[in-house]
Residue frames as qw, qx, qy, qz and C-alpha x, y, z in Angstrom:
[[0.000, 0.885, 0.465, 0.000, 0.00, 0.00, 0.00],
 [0.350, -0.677, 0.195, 0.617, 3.01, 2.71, 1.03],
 [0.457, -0.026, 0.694, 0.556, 4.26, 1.75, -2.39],
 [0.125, 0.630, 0.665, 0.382, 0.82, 2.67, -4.27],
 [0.309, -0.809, -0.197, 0.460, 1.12, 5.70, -1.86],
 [0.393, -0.587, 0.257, 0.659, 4.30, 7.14, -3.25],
 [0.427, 0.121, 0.619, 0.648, 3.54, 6.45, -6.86],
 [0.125, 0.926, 0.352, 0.058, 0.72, 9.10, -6.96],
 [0.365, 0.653, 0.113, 0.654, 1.37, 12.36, -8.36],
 [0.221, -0.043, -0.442, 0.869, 2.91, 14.95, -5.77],
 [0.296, -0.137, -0.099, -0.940, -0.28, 17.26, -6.33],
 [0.708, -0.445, -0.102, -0.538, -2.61, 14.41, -4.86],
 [0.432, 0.105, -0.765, 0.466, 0.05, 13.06, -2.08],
 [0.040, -0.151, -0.662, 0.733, -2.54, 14.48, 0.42],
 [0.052, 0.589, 0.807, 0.006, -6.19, 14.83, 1.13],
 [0.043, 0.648, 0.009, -0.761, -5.48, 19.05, 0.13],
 [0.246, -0.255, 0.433, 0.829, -6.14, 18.58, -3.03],
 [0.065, -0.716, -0.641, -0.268, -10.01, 18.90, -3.60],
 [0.443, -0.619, -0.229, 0.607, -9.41, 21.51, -1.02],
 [0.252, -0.455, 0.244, 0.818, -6.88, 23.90, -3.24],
 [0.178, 0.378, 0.748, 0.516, -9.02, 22.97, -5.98],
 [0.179, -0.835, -0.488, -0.178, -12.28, 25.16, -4.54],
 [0.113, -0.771, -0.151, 0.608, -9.94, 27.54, -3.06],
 [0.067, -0.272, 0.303, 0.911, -8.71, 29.01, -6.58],
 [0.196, 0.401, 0.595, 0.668, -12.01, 28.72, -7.66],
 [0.304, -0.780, -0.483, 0.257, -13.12, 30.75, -4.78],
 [0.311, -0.605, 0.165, 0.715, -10.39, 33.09, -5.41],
 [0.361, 0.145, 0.572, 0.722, -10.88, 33.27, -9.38],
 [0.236, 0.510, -0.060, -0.825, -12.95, 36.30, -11.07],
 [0.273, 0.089, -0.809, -0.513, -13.42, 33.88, -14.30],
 [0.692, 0.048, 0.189, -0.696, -17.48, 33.27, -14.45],
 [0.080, -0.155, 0.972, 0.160, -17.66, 29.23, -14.65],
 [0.490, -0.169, -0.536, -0.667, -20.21, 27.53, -16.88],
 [0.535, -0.083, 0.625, -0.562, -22.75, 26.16, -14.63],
 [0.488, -0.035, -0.728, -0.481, -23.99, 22.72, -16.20],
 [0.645, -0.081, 0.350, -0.675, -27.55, 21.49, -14.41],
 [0.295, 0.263, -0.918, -0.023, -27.85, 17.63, -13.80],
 [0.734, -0.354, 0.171, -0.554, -30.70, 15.15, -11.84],
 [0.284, 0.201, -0.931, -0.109, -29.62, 12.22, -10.56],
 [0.886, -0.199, -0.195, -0.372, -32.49, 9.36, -10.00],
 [0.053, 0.466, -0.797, 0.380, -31.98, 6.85, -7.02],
 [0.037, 0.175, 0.873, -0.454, -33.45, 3.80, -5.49],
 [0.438, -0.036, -0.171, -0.882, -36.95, 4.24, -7.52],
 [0.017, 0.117, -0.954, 0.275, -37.96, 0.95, -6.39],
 [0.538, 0.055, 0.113, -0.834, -41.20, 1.16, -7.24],
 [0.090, -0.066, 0.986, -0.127, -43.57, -1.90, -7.02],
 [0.336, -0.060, -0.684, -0.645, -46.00, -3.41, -9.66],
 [0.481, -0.379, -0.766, -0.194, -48.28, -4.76, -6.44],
 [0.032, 0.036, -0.328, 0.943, -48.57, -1.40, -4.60],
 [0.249, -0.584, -0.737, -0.231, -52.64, -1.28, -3.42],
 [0.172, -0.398, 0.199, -0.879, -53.85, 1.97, -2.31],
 [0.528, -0.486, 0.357, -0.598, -55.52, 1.19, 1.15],
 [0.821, 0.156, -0.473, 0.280, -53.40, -2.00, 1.56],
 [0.566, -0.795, -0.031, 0.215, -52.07, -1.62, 5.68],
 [0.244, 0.828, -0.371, 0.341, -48.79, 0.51, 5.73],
 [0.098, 0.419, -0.892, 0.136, -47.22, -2.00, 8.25],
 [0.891, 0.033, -0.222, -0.394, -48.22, -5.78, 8.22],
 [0.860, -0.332, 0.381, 0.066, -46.52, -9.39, 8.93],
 [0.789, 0.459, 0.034, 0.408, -44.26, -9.15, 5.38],
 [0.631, -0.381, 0.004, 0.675, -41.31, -7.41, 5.24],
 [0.253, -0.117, 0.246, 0.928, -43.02, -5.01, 3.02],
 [0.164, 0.563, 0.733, -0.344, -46.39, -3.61, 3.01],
 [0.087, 0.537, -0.311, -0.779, -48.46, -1.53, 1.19],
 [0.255, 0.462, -0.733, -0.429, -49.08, -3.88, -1.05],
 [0.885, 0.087, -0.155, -0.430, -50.70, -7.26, -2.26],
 [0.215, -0.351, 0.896, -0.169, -49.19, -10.24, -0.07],
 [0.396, -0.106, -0.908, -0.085, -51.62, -12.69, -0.49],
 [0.546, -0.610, -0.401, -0.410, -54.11, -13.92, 1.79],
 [0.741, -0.260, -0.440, 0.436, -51.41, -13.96, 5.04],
 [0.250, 0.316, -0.068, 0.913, -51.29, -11.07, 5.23],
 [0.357, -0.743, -0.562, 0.071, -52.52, -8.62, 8.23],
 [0.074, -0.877, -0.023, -0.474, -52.59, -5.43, 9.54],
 [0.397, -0.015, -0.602, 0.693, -49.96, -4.43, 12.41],
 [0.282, -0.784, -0.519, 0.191, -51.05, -2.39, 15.02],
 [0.328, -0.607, 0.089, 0.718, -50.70, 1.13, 14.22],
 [0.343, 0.103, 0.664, 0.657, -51.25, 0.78, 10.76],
 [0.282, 0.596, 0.154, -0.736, -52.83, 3.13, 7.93],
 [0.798, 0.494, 0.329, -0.102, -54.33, 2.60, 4.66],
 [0.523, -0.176, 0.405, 0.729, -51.95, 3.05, 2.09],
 [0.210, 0.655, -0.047, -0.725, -52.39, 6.69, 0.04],
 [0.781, 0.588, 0.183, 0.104, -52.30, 6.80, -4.04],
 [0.548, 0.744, -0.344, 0.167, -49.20, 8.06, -4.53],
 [0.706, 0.171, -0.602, 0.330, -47.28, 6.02, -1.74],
 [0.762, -0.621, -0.179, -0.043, -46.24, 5.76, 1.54],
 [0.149, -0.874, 0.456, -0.076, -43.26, 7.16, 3.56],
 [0.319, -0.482, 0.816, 0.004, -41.77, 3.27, 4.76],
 [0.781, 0.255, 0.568, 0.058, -43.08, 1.37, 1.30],
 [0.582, -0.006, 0.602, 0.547, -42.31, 0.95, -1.76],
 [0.248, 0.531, 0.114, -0.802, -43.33, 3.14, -4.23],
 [0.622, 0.567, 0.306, -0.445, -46.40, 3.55, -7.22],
 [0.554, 0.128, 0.466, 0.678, -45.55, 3.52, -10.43],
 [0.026, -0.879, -0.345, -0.328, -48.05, 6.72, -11.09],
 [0.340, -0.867, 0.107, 0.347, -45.67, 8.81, -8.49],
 [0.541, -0.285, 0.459, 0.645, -42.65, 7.76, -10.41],
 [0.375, 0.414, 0.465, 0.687, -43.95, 8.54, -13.85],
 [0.049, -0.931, -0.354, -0.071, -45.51, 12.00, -12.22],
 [0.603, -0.633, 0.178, 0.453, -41.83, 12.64, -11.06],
 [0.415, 0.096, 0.569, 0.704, -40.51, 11.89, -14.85],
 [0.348, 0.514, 0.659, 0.425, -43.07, 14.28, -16.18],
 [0.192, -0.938, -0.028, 0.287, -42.60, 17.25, -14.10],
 [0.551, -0.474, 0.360, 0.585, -39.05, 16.92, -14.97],
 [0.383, 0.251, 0.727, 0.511, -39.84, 17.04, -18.83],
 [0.016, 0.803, 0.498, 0.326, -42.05, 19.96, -18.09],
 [0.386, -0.895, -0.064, 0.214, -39.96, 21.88, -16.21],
 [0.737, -0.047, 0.172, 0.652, -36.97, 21.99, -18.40],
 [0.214, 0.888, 0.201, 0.354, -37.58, 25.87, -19.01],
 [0.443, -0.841, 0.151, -0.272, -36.50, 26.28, -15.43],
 [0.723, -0.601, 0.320, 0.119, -34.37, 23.37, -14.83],
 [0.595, 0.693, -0.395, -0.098, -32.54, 23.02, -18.13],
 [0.907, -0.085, 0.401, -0.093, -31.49, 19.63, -17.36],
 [0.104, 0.612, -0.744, -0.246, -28.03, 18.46, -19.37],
 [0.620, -0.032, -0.769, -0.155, -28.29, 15.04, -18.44],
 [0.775, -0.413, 0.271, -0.395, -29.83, 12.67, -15.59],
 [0.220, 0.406, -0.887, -0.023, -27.92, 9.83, -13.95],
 [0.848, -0.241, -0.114, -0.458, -30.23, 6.89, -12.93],
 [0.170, 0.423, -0.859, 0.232, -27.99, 4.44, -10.39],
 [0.391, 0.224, -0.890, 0.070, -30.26, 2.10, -10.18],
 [0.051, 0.115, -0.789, 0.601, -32.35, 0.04, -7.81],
 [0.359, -0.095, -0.559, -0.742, -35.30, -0.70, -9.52],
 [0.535, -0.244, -0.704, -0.397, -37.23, -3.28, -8.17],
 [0.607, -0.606, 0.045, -0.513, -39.66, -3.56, -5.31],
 [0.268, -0.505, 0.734, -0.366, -38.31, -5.53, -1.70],
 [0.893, -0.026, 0.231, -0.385, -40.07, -8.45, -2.16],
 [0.363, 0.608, -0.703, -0.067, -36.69, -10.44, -2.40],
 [0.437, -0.303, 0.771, -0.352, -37.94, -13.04, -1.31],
 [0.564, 0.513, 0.621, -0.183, -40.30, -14.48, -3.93],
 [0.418, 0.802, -0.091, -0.416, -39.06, -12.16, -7.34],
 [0.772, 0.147, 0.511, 0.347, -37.38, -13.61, -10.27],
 [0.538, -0.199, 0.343, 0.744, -35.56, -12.66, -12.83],
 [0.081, 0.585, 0.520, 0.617, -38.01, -11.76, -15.29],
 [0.255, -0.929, -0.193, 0.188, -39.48, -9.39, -12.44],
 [0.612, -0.471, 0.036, 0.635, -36.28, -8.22, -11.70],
 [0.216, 0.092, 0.580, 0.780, -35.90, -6.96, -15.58],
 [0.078, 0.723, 0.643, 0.241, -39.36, -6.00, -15.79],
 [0.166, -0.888, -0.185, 0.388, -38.92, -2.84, -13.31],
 [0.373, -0.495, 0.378, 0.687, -35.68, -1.65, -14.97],
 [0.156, 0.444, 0.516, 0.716, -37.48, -2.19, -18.69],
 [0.141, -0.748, -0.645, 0.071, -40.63, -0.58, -17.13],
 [0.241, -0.883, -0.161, 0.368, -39.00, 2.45, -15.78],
 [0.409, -0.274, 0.450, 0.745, -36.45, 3.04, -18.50],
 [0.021, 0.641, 0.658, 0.395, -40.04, 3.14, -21.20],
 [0.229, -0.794, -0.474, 0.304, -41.75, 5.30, -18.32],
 [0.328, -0.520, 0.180, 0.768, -38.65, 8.18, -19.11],
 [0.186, -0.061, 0.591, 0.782, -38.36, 7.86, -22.36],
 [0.040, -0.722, -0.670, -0.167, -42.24, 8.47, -22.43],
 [0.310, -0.784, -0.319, 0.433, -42.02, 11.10, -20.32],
 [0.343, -0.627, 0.196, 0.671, -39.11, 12.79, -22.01],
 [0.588, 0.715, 0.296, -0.235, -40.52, 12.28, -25.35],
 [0.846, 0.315, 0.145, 0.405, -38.69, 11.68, -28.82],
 [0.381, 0.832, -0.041, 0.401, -37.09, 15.27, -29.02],
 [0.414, -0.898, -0.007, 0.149, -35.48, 15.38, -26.01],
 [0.796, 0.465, -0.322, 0.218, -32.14, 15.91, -26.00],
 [0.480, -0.563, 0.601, -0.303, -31.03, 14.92, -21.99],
 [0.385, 0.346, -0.852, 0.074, -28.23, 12.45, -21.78],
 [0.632, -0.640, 0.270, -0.344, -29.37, 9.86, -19.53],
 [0.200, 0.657, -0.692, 0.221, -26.48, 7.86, -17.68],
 [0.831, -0.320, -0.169, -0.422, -27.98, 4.72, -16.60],
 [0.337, 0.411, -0.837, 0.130, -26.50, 1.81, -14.16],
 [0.759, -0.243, -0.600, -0.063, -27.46, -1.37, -12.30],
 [0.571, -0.620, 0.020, -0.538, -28.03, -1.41, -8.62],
 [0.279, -0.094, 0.901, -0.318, -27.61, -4.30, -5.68],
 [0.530, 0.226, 0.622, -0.531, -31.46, -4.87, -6.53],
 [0.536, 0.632, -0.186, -0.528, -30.98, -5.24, -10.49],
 [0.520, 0.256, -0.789, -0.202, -29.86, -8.75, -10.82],
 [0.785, -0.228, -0.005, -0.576, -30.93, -11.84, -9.34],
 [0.389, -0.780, -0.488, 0.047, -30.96, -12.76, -6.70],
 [0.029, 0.960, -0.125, 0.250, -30.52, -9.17, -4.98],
 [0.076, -0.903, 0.412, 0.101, -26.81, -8.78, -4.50],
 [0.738, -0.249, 0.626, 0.039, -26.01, -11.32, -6.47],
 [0.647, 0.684, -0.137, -0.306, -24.07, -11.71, -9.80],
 [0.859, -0.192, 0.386, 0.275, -21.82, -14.00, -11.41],
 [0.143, 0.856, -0.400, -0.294, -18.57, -12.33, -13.24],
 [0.676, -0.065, 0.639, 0.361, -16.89, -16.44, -14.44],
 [0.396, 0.154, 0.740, 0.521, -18.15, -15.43, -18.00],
 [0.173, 0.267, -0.024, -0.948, -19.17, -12.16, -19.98],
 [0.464, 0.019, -0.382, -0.799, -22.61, -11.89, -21.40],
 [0.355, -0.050, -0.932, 0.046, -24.23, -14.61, -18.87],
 [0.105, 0.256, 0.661, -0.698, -26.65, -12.55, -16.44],
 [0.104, 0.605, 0.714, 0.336, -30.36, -13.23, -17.72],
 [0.153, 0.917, 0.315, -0.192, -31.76, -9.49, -16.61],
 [0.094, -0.585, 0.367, 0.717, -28.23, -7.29, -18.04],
 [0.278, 0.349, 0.808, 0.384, -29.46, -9.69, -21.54],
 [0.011, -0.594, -0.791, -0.145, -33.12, -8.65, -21.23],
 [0.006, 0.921, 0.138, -0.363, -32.72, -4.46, -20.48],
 [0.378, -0.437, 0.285, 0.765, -29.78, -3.83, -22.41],
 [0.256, 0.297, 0.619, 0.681, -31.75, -2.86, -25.60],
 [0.188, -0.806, -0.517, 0.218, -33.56, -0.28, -23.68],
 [0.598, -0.688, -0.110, 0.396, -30.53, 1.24, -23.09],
 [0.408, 0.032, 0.512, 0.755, -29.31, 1.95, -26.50],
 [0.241, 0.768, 0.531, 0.265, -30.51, 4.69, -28.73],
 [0.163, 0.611, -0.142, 0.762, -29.90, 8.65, -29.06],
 [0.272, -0.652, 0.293, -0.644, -28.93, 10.05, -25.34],
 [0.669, -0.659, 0.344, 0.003, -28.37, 7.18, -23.61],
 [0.319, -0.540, 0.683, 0.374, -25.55, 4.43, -25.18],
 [0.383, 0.674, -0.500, -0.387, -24.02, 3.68, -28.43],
 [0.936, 0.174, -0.258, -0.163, -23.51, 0.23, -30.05],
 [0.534, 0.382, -0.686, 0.313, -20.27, 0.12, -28.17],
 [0.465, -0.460, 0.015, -0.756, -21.67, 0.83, -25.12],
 [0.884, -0.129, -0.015, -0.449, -24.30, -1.18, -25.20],
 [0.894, 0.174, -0.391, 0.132, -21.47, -4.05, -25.78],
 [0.180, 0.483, -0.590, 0.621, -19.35, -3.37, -22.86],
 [0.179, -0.385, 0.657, -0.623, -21.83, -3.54, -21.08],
 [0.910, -0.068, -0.203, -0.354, -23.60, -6.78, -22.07],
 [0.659, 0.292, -0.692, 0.024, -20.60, -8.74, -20.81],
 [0.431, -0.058, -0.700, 0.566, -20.69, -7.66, -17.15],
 [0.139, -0.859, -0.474, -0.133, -22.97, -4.60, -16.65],
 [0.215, -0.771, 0.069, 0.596, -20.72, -1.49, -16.35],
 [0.453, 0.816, 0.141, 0.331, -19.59, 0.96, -19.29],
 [0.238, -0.635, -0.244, 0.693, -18.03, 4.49, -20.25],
 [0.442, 0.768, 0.404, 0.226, -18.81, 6.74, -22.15],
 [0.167, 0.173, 0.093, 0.966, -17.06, 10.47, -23.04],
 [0.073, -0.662, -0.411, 0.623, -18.81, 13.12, -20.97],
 [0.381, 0.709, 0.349, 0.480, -20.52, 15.46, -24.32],
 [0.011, -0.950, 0.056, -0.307, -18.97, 18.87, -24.39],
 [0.505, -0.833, 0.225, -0.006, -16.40, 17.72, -22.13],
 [0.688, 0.511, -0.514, -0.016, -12.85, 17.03, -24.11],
 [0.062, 0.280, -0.895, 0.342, -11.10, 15.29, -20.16],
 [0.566, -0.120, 0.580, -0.574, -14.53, 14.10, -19.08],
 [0.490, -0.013, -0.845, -0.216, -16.05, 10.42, -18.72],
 [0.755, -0.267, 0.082, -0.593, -18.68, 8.88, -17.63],
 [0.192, 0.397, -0.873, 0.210, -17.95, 5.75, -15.51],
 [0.838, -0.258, 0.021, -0.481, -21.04, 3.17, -14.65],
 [0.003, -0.242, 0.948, -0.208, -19.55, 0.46, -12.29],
 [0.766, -0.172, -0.584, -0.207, -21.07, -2.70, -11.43],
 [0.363, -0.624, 0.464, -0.513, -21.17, -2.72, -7.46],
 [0.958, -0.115, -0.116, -0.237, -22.22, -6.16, -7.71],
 [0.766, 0.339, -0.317, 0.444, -18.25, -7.24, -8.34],
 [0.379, 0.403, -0.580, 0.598, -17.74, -5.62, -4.71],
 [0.507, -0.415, 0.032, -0.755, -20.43, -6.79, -2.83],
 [0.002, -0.432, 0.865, -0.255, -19.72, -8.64, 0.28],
 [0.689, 0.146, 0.448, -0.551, -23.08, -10.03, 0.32],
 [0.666, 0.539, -0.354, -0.375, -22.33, -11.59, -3.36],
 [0.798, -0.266, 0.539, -0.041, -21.29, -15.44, -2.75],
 [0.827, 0.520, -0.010, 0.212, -20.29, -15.98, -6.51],
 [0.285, 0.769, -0.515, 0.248, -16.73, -13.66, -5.63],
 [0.576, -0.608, 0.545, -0.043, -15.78, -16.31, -3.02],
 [0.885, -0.076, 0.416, 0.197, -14.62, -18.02, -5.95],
 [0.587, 0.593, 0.204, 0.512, -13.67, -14.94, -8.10],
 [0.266, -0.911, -0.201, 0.244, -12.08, -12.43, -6.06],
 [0.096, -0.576, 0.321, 0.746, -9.34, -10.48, -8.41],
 [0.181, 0.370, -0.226, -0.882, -11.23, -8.28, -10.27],
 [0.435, 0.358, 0.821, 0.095, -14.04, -10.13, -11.30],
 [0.655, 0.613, 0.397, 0.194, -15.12, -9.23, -14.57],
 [0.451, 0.098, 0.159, 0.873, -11.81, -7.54, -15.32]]
């Protein structure tokens, strides 16, 4: 580690150098372009949300159509239409979320949006792959509805813990082998989000980059968390650098 220490450039040998960075731009007089960005998180939204469904119950996620075992805790409330603070959320909130944004780009002039992921409802106990893929096609459609053929926001998409199957769980032995990176990655292609290379980078493992537009030093960088997640039982038999 010392070693991996010493080879860094002098100018980031210490933890001053984000620091010196904001002071000269604190100290500069030169007006800097301001570029305007949304990132989406954890949208987790969940195809068996039931408005007045109990808001806490005997599942590990409520809200929602369990079955017939299901009951009401004590304390519980009905569940609203556009969601609940500790459940999962509509799909009608999410696509009301995407369509402000698309209407509001007078005000927010919007460059691009990163999306990192976390599609699918908690119910990891009982989803499958096809589910798993369904939220991530679902909500990738839902945008591009929203944002409508002309737009012309980048959007920077990547894969979650909750976007393969089972949740934190992916196997990196062999590229192009996980059944939901297969079964979204042709969403993912087309003007503003990724290019035919892209798209092939990341069919083998699920991470990319791309060139940052307008920016000749910048890149976009979508990792795959999956390949350092300690919860992931496939790296105890690949641990350096699974999928390269």
């Amino acid at each position: 580690m010392k070693q991996r220490l010493d080879a860094k450039p002098e100018i980031i040998q210490n933890n001053d150098f984000l620091n010196m960075i904001y002071a000269k731009i604190g100290t500069s007089a030169h007006e800097r372009e301001i570029i305007r960005s949304i990132q989406v998180s954890d949208p987790h939204i969940d195809f068996k949300y039931q408005v007045g469904a109990p808001t806490k119950c005997n599942f590990p996620i409520c809200c929602r159509d369990n079955g017939p075992e299901q009951t009401a805790s004590d304390g519980s409330d009905e569940a609203g239409p556009w969601g609940e603070y500790n459940c999962d959320v509509p799909h009608q909130t999410l696509k009301s979320m995407f369509d402000f944004i698309a209407d509001n780009q007078d005000e927010l002039k919007t460059e691009f949006i990163t999306w990192v992921g976390d599609n699918s409802a908690h119910n990891v106990w009982d989803n499958t792959n096809e589910e798993v893929a369904e939220y991530t096609n679902n909500i990738t459609m839902t945008l591009k509805e929203s944002l409508g053929p002309n737009s012309t926001i980048e959007v920077y998409p990547s894969l979650g813990n909750h976007d393969t199957w089972p949740v934190n769980v992916q196997d990196f032995s062999k590229p192009y082998s996980n059944w939901p990176i297969n079964h979204i990655k042709g969403n993912w292609s087309g003007d503003n989000w990724l290019n035919d290379d892209e798209i092939e980078m990341f069919s083998q493992y699920g991470y990319y980059s791309k060139p940052l537009p307008g920016n000749l030093h910048g890149k976009v960088i979508s990792i795959n968390t999956q390949a350092c997640n300690d919860l992931n039982w496939w790296l105890l038999d690949n641990r350096q650098d699974p999928g390269k």
